[in-house]
C-alpha positions in Angstrom: 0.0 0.0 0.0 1.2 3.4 -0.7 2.0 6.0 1.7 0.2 9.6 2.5 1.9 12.6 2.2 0.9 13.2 5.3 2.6 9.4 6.7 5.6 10.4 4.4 6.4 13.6 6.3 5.5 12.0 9.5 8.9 8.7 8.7 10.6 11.9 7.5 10.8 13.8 10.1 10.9 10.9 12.5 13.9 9.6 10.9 15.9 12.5 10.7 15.9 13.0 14.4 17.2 9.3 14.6 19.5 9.4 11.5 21.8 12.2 11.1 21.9 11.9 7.6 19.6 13.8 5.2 21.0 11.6 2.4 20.5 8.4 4.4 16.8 9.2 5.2 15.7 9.5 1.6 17.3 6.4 0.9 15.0 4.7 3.5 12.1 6.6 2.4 13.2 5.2 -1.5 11.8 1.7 -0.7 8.4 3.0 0.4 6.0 3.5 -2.7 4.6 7.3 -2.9 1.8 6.4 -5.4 -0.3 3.6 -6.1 1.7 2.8 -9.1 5.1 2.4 -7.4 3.0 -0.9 -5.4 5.5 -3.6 -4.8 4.1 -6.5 -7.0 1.9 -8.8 -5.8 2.5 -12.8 -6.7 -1.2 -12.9 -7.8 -0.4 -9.5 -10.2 2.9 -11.3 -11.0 1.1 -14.7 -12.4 -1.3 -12.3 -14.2 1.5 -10.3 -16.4 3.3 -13.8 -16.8 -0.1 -15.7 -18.1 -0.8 -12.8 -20.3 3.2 -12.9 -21.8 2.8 -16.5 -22.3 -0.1 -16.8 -24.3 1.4 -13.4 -26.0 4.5 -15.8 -26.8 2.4 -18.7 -27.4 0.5 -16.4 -30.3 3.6 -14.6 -31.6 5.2 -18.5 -32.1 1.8 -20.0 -33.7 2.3 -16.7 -36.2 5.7 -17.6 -37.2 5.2 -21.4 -37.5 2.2 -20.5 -40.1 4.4 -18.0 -41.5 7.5 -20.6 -42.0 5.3 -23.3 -43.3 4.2 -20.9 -45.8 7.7 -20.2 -46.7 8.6 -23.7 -46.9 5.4 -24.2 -49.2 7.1 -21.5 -51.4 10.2 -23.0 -52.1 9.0 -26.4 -52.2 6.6 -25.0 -55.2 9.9 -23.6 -56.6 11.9 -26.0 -56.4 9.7 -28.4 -57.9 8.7 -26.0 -60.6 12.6 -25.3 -61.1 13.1 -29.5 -61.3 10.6 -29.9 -63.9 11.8 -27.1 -65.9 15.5 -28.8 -65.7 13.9 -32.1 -66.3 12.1 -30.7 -69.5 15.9 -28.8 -70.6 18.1 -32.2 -70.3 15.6 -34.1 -72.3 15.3 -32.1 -74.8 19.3 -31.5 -75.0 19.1 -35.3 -74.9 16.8 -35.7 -78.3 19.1 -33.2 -80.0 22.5 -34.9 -79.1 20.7 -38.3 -80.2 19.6 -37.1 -83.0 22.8 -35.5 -83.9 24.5 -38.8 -83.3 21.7 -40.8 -85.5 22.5 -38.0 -88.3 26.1 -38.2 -88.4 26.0 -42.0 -88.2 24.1 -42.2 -91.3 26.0 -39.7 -92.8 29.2 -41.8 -92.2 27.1 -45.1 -93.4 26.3 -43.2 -96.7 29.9 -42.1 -97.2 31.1 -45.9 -96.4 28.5 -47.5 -98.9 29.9 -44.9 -101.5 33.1 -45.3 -101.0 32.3 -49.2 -101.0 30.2 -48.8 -104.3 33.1 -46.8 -105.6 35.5 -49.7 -105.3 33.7 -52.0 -106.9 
């Protein structure tokens, strides 16, 4: 509970004819709330604030865990989209080396067979 102006003054004055110094006495009167808000904190008040922080922490967590997955669904979709796409690039650098390799073999077999021809 916080102390009068009235109670103030009264510690004050007692103290200084007990303790001679002024310095000392404010000190002492330092510990003992002037307003309502200076209160020391009560457990029940203290399990209040700490209930309210948790399920404040609890919210802020539940955010960020929606918030990753959605990241994570992101890239996933990328990644896959990104594999496909590569997919899609090696096959179709794999028709073209094939049939460049088809071409030039029939190429060399049509050069061979006139050469052959040519001989005989």
């Amino acid at each position: 509970m916080a102390l009068t102006e009235r109670s103030r003054s009264a510690l004050y004055q007692g103290l200084g004819t007990i303790i001679d110094d002024e310095e000392a006495v404010r000190e002492v009167l330092s510990h003992f709330p002037a307003r309502d808000v200076e209160e020391p904190v009560t457990k029940d008040h203290l399990r209040a604030e700490m209930a309210e922080l948790r399920a404040e922490l609890r919210a802020a967590i539940r955010d960020l865990d929606h918030r990753m997955a959605a990241g994570f669904a992101a890239a996933d979709q990328r990644m896959t989209t990104g594999f496909a796409e590569t997919h899609r690039l090696i096959e179709a650098r794999a028709r073209d080396a094939q049939r460049w390799t088809i071409g030039t073999m029939i190429a060399l077999m049509a050069v061979i067979v006139a050469a052959l021809t040519a001989l005989s």
